[in-house]
Backbone as a printed PyTorch tensor [residue, N CA C, xyz], in Angstrom:
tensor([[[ -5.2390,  26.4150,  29.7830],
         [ -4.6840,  25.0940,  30.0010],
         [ -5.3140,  24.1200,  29.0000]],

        [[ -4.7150,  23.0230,  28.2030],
         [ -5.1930,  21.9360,  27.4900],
         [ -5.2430,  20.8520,  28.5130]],

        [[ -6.1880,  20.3890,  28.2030],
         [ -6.1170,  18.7530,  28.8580],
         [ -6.6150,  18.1140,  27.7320]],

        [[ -6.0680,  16.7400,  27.8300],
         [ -6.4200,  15.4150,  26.5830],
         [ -7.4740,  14.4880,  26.9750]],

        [[ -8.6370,  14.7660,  26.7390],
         [ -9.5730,  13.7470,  26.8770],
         [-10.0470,  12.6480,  25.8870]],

        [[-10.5170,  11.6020,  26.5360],
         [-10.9200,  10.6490,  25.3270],
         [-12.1850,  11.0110,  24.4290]],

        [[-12.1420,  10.4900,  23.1390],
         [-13.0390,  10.7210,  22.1680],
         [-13.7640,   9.4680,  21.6460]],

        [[-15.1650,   8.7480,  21.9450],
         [-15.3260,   7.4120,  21.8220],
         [-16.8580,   8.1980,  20.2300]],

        [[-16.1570,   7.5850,  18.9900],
         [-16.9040,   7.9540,  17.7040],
         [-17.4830,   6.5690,  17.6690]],

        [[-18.8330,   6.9560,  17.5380],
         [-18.9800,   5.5920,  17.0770],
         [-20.2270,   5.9490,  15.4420]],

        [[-21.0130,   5.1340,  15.0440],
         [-21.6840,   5.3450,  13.3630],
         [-23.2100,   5.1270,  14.1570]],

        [[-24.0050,   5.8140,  14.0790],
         [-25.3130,   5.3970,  13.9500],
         [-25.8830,   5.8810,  12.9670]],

        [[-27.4270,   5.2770,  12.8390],
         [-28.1680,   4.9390,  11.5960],
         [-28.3750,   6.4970,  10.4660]],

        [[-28.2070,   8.1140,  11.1310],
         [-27.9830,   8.8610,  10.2550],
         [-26.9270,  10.0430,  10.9380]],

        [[-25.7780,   9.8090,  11.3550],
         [-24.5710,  10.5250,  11.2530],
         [-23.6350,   9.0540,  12.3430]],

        [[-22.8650,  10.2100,  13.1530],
         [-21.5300,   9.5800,  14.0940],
         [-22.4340,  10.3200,  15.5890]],

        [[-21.9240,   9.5720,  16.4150],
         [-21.8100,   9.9740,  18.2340],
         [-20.8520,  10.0570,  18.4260]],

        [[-20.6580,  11.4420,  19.4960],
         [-19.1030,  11.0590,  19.7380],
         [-19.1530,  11.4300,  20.9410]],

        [[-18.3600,  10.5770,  22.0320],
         [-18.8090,  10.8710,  23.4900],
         [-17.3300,  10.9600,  24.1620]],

        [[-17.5100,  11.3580,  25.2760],
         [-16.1830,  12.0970,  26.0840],
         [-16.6980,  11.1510,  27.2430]],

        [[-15.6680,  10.0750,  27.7880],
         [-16.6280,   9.3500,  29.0140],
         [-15.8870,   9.9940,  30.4420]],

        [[-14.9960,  10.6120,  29.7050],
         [-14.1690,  11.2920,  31.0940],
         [-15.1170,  12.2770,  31.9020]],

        [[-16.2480,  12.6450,  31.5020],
         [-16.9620,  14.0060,  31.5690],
         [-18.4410,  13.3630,  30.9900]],

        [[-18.7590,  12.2600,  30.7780],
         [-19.8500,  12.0440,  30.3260],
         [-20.7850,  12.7530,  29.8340]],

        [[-20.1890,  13.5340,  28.4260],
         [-20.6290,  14.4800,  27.3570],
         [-20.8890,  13.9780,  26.3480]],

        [[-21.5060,  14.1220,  25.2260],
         [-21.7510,  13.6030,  23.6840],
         [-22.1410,  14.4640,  22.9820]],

        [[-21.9890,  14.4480,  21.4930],
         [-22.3690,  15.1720,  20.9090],
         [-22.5960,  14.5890,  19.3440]],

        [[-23.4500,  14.9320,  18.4830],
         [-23.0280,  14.3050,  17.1700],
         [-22.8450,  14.7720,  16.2700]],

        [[-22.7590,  14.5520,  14.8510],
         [-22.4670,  14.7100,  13.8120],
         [-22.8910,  14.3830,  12.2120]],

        [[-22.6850,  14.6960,  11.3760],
         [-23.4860,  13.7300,   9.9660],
         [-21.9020,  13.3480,   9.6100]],

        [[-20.4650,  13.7880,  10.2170],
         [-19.4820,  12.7260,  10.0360],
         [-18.9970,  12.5880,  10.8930]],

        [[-17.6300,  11.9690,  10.6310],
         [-16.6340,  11.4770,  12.2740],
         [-15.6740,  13.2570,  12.3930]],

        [[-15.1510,  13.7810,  11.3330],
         [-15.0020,  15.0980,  11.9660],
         [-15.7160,  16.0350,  12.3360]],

        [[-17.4430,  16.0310,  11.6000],
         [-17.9930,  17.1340,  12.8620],
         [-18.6850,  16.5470,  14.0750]],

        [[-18.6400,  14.9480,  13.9850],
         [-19.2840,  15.3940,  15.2800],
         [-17.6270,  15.1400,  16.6680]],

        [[-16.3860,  14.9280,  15.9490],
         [-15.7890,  15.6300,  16.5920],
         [-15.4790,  16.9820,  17.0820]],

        [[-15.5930,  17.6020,  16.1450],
         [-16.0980,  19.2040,  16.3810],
         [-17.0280,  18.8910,  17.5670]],

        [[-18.1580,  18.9760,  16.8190],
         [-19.0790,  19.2510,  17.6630],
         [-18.8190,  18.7360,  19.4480]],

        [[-17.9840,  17.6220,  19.5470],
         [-17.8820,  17.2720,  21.1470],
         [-16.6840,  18.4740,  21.7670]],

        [[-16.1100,  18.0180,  20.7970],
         [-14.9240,  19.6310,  21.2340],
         [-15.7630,  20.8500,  21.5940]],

        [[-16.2100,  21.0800,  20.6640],
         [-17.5170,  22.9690,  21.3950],
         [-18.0240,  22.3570,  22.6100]],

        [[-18.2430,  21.3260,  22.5690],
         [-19.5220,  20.7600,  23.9680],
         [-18.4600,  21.0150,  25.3490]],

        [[-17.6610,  20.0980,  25.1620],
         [-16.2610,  20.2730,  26.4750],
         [-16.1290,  21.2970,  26.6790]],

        [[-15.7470,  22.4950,  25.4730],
         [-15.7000,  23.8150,  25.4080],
         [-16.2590,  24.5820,  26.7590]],

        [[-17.5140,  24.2380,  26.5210],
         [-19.0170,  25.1590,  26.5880],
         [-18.8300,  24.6140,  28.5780]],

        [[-18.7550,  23.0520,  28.7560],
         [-18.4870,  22.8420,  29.7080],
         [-17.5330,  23.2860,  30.9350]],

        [[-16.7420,  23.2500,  30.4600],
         [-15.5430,  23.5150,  30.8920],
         [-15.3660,  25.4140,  31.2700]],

        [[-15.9240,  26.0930,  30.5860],
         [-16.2020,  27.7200,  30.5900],
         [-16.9400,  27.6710,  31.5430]],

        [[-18.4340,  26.9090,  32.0110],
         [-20.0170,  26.8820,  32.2240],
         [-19.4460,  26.4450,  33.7970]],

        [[-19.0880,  25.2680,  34.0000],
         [-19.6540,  24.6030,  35.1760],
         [-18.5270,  25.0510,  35.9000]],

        [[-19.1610,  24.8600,  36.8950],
         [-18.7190,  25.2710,  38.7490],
         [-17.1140,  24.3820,  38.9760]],

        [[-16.3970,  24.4550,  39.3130],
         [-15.1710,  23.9040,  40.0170],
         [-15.4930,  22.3770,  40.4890]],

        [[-16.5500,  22.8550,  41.2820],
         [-17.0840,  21.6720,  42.0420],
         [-17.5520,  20.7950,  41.3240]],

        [[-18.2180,  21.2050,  40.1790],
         [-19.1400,  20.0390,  39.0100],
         [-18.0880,  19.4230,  38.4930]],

        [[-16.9190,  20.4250,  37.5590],
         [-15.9580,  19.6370,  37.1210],
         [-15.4700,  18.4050,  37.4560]],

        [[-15.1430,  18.9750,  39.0660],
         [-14.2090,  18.1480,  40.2880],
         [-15.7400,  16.4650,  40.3620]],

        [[-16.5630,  16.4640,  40.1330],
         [-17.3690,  15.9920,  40.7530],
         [-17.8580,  14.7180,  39.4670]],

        [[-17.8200,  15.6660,  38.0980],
         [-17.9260,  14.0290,  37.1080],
         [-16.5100,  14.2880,  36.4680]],

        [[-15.1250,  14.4880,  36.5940],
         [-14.2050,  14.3820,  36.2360],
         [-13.6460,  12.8420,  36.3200]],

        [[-13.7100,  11.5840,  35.3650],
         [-13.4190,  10.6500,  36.0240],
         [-12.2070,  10.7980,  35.1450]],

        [[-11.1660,  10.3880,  36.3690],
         [ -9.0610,  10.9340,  35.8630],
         [ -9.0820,   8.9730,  35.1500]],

        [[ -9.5690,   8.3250,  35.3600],
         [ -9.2940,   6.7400,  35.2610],
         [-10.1330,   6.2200,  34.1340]],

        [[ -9.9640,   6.1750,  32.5030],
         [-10.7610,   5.8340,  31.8630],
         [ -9.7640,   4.7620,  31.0610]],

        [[-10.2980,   3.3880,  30.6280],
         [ -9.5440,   2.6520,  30.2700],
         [-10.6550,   1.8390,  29.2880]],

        [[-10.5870,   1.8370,  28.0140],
         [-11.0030,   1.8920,  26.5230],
         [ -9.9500,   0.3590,  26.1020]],

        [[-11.0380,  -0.7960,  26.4260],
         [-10.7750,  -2.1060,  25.7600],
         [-11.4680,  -2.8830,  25.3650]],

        [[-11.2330,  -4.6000,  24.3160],
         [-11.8570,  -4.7190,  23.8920],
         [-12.0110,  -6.1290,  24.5790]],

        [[-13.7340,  -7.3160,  24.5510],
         [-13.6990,  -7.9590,  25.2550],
         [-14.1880,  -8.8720,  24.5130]],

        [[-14.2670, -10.6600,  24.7280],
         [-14.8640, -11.4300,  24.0470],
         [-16.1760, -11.9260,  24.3570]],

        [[-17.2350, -11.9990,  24.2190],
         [-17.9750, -12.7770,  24.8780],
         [-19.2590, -14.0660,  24.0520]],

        [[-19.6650, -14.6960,  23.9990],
         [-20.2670, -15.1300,  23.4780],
         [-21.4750, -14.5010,  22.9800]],

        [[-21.7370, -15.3660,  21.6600],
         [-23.3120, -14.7590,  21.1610],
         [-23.9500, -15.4990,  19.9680]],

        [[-25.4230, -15.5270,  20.3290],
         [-25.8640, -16.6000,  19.6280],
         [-25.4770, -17.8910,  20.0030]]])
């Protein structure tokens, strides 16, 4: 079975993070495609590994990725 999870890349100071918040996984990279790779093997590894119940248990189905204003400085 495929399922589509989110992919949140972001740049730190020597590669990319790339985190899955559906499953609160991460993984990184020295770019934005491996450390996509690399979160893909991680889900992988997860998804093979954990119990029904674990899945069922940090599976969050409701993830909503926006942007906000707030003051600063």
């Amino acid at each position: 079975m495929i399922k589509q999870l989110t992919a949140i890349i972001e740049r730190e100071t020597d590669g990319y993070v790339a985190l899955c918040p559906e499953v609160d996984i991460a993984s990184q990279g020295q770019t934005v495609g491996e450390a996509r790779a690399n979160l893909i093997e991680a889900l992988e590894l997860f998804f093979e590994m954990a119990s029904a119940e674990e899945v069922l248990t940090r599976l969050h189905n409701e993830v909503y990725i926006t942007q906000v204003e707030v003051a600063v400085g």
